[in-house]
N, C-alpha and C positions, 0 to 999 in steps of 0.2 A: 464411615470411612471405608468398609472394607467391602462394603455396598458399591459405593463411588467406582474404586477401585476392579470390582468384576465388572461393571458397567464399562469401564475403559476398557479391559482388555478384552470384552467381545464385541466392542466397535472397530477395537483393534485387529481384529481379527477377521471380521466383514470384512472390512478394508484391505486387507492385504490377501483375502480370497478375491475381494472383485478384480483387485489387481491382477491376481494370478489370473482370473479368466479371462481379463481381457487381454494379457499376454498369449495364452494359450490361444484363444479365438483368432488373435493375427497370424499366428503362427500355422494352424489350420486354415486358413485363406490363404496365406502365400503361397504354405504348400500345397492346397489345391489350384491357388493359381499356376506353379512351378508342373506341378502333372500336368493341368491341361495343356501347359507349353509345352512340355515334352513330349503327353501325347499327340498334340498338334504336330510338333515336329519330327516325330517316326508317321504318323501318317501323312506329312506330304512327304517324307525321303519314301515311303514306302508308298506313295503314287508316284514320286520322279521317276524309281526303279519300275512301277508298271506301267509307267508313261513310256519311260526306253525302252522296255521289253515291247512292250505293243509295237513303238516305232519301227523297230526292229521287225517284229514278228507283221508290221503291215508291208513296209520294203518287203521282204521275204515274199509275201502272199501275189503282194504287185506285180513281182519280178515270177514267180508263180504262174499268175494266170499270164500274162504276159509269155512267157515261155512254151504254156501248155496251148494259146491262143492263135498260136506264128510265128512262136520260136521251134515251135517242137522240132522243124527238120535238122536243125543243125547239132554237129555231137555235142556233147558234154563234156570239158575238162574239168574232173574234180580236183582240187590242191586239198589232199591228204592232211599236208602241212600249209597251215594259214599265214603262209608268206606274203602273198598280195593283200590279205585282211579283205578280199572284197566278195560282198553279198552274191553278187551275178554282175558279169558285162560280157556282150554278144562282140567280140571283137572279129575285126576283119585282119587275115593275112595271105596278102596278095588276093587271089580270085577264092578263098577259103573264108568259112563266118565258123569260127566256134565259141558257144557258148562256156568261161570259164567261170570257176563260184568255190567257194571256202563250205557251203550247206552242205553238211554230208547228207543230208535227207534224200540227195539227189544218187548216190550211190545206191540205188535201186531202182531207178529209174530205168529205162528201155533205151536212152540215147546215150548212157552215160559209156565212155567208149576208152578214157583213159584218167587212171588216177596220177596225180602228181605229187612227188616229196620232195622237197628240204632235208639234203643229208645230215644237216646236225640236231632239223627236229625229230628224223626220223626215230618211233619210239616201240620198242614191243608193246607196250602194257594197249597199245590200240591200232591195232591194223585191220584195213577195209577185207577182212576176210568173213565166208568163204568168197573166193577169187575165183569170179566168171570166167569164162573161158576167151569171152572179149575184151575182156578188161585190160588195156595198155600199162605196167605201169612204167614211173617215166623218173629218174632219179638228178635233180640239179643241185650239188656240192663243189660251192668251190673252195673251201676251208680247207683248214687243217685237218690231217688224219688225224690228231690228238681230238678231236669235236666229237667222233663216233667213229673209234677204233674197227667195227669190226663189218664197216661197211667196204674194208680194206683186202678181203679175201676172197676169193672167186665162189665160196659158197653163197656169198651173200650179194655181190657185184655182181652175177650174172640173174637173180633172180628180176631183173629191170631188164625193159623192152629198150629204152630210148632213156640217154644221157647226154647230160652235160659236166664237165666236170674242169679239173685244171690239168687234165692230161689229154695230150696232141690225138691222143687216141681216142677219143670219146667221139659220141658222134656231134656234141657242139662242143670243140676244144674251147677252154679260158682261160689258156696258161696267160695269155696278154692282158689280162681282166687289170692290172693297174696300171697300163699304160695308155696313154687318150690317144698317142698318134709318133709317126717318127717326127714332125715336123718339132716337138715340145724336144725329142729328145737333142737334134740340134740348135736350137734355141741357144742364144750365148744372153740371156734376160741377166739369170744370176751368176751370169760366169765372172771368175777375180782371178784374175793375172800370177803368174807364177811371181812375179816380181811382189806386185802385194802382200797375195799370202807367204813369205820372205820376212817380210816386214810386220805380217800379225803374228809370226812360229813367236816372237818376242811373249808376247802371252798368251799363247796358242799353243795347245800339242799339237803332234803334226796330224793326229788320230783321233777319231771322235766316234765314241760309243753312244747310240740314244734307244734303249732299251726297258718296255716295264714289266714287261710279261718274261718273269724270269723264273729261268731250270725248266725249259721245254723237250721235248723229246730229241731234240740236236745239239743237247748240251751245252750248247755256246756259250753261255756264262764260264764255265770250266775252261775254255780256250780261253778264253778272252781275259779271265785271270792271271792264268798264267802270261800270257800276249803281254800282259802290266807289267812284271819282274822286267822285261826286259826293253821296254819302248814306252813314253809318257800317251797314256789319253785319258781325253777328256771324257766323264761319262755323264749326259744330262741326264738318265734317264734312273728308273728306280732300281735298276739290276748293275750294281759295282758302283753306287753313285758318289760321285766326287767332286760334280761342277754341278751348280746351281745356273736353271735358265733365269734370264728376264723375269719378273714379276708378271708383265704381262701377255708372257706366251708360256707362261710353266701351266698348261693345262694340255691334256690331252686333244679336246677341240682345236687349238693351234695348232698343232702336226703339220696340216699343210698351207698354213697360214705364211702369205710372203715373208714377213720378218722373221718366222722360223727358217724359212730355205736361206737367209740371205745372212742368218746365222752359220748354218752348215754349208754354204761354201766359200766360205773365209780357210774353211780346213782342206788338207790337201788329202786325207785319203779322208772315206765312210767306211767305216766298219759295217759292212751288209748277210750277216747271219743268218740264216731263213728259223725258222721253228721248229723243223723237220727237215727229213731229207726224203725226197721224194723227186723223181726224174720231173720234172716240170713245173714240178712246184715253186715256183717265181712270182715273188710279190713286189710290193711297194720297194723294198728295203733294198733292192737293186738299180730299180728305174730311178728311183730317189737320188743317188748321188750320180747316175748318167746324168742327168736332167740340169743339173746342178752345176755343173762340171768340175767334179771331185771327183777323187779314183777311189770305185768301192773296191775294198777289200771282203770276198764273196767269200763264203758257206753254204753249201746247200744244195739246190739240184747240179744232180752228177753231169746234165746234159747242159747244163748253163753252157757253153759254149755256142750251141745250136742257135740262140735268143744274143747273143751281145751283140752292137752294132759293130764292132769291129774285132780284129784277128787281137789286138793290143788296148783295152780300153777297161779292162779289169785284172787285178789280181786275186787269183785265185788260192785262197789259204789250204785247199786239197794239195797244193803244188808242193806243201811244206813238210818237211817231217818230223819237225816241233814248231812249236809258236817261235822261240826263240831262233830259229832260221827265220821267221819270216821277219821277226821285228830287225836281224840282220838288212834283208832288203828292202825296207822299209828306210831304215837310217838311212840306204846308200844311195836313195831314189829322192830324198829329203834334202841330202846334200849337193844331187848332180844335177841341175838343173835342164838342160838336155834330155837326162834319161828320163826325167818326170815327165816334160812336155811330152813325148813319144805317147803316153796316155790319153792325151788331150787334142792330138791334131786329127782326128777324124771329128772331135766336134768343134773345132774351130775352124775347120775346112768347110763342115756342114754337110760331111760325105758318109753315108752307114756304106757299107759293103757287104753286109751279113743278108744277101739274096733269098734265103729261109724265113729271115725276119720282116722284111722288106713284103714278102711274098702274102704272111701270116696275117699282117696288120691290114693289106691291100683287101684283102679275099673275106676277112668275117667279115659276118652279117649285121653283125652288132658293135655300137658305137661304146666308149667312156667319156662322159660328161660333155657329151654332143645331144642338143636337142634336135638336130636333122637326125637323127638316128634312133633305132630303136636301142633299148640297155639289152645286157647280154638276160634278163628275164624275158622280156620280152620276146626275143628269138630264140627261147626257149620254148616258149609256149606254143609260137607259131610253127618252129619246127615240128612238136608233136601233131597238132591242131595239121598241116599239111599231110600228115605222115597218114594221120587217119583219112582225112578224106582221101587220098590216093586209095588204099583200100579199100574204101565205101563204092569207088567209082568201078574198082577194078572187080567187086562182089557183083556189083549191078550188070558188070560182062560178063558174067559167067566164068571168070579166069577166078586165080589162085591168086591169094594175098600174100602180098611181102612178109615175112616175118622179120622183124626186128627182135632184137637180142643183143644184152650188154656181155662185152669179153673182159677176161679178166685184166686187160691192157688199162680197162677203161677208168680205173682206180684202184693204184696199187702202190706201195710204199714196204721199204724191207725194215726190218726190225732194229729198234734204236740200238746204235751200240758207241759205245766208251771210244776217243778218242784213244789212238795209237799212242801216243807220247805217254799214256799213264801206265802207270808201273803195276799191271796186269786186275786191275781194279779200276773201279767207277769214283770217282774223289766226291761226287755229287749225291746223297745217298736220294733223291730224286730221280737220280738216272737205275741207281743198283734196288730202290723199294716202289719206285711205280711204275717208271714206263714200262721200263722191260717186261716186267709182271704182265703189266696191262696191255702190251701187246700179243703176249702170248693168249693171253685170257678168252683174248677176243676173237681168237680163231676159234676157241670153243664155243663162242655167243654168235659166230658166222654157221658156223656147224647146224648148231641148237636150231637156230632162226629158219636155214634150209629144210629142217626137216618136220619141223612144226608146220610152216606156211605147206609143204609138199602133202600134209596131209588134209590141209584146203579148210579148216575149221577153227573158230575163236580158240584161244588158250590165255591161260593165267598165266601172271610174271612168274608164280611158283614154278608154274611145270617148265616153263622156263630155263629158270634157274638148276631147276635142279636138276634138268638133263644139261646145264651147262656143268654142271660137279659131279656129271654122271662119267662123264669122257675124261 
């Protein structure tokens, strides 16, 4: 019996070993199968990655000999900053060919004749130094001074040969960079009748805020809170929000989508705050309710007047010396129907009179969202790309080359400061713990940058830094 019995339990026990090893044995295949998948699958990701890199690296080489083959006589614009993303294109402008390219490889080159930047990529930790003696550089920012504070001071704005920028002063002005044309601004497409908008004030404020980018270096949010106490608006946006758009336009990609415009001018005034205050700096958030024919209610460049189509065609919240006087004339423009149209009859006439304006949009070179035209990059490039050959031509006479040089006109903005109405303090601790700070800051990082690049050799972000905490 007890024979029987060990007999059973070491068949029993074969048995639930072959078991075990045939478990184990699948287990080892799959997960040899599972490696080989996986190393299968890092080595084709890691031929796709040396398939692109070759792609990459044969373009380059193409473009390369191509270049070095019967391109060579034309200059080279390098983009510093890879704003156009492009390998190499030989463009023509006017009787001029220059070769433009992202490859810094070409920043040693013998034709290479001007570097170009992107003010908000512009970065210490990599600049094309030491800086030739031929080397153009050439600076296009049309942003906010909040993007790169400290491209804002004349130690650092004059170190460029050739600009574009959003001041009248540069030598390619873009203050008009969001407007396509007068011909849009009198457009009566989405214009609605003072009578109507009458009839939607019923569930309409008369005011409409559409803001997301909020506590900027102009405060606005701060006005425009207080602007509440005293007048109803509406606000879609994420900065005081209180109305809810459509389902189908609450996205930022909608902004200029027609059932957004046809939204906002159902309202009788736009509240149009800039980001900044800076002389020229005019964007979207004014032409927007021109366009519309709604009366924006403006913040922002001191010279706004220079750029409106007409003498009477915006109110200007600088005029005020609280919110609470403005939302006064606000109610009294709501109620007069007369006084309000007065805003409205240069675009219902289809007549600008602002001869400055009229002049500005005639005379650039470059179009907004016109295909006959080039975009304002574009004659940016060309304007450099001419600038050089002119020299080239004028080296080949024997004569003296033009020097170009950026002035401190060419971008320049004064330091944020605290609406007047507040009781000797910033209510926004945005305006009293960053900007402020960081616009002082940044005269020390214009400083820094001047005297590092003046010494013509690579530097570390440390050394940097720490002659900006030196001063």
């Amino acid at each position: 019996m007890i024979r029987i019995w060990g007999t059973k339990f070491w068949i029993t026990c074969l048995i639930v070993a072959f078991f075990f090893f045939l478990v184990t044995f699948q287990v080892v295949v799959e997960l040899g199968r599972f490696e080989k998948q996986k190393k299968k699958g890092l080595q084709d990701l890691q031929q796709q990655k040396q398939s692109h890199s070759l792609q990459i690296e044969i373009q380059g080489n193409v473009l390369h000999r191509k270049f070095e083959n019967g391109l060579g006589e034309y200059p080279i614009m390098l983009w510093w900053s890879p704003l156009t993303g492009e390998i190499g294109r030989l463009r023509q402008c006017g009787d001029n060919s220059c070769f433009f390219t992202i490859n810094r490889t070409y920043l040693q080159h013998s034709m290479t004749k001007a570097v170009l930047f992107y003010g908000t990529d512009f970065n210490i930790d990599s600049l094309p130094l030491p800086r030739k003696w031929y080397h153009e550089w050439a600076l296009f920012h049309e942003e906010s001074p909040k993007n790169n504070y400290k491209l804002f001071h004349p130690p650092a704005i004059t170190l460029f040969n050739h600009t574009a920028t959003f001041s009248r002063h540069s030598h390619l002005p873009l203050t008009s960079q969001y407007l396509e044309g007068l011909q849009i601004l009198t457009s009566l497409e989405y214009f609605v009748a003072v009578e109507k908008k009458n009839i939607l004030r019923k569930k309409l404020a008369p005011v409409v805020y559409v803001q997301s980018d909020c506590d900027p270096p102009s405060d606005r949010d701060t006005y425009i809170q207080e602007l509440m106490k005293y007048i109803a608006v509406d606000s879609y946006g994420e900065c005081l929000h209180n109305r809810d758009l459509p389902t189908e336009v609450n996205n930022p990609s909608f902004m200029d989508s027609a059932q957004f415009y046809h939204i906002l001018a159902q309202y009788k005034f736009i509240l149009a705050f800039e980001n900044a205050v800076c002389e020229d700096y005019i964007t979207e958030k004014l032409w927007r309710p021109l366009k519309l024919g709604s009366v924006p209610i403006y913040y922002g460049a001191p010279n706004v007047e220079d750029w409106l189509p007409s003498n009477k065609s915006a109110i200007l919240a600088s005029g005020f010396s609280h919110p609470k006087e403005l939302a006064q004339y606000i109610k009294m423009l709501d109620k007069n129907d007369s006084l309000y149209v007065e805003f409205l009859q240069w675009k219902q006439n289809g007549r600008i009179s602002n001869t400055h304006l009229i002049t500005a949009i005639k005379e650039r070179k470059w179009g907004v969202q016109d295909v006959t035209q080039d975009n304002y990059i574009d004659a940016f490039e060309c304007m450099v790309c001419t600038r050089v050959w002119n020299n080239i031509r004028l080296t080949k006479k024997g004569l003296k080359e033009k020097q170009w040089k950026a002035e401190m006109t060419h971008l320049t903005c004064p330091a944020p400061k605290s609406f007047s109405f507040l009781p000797g303090r910033a209510s926004k601790s945005s305006m009293r713990d960053m900007w402020k700070p960081s616009f002082e800051q940044s005269k020390k990082e214009a400083q820094a940058l001047r005297l590092l690049i003046n010494r013509n050799k690579n530097f570390t972000t440390q050394e940097f830094w720490n002659l900006v905490f030196k001063h």
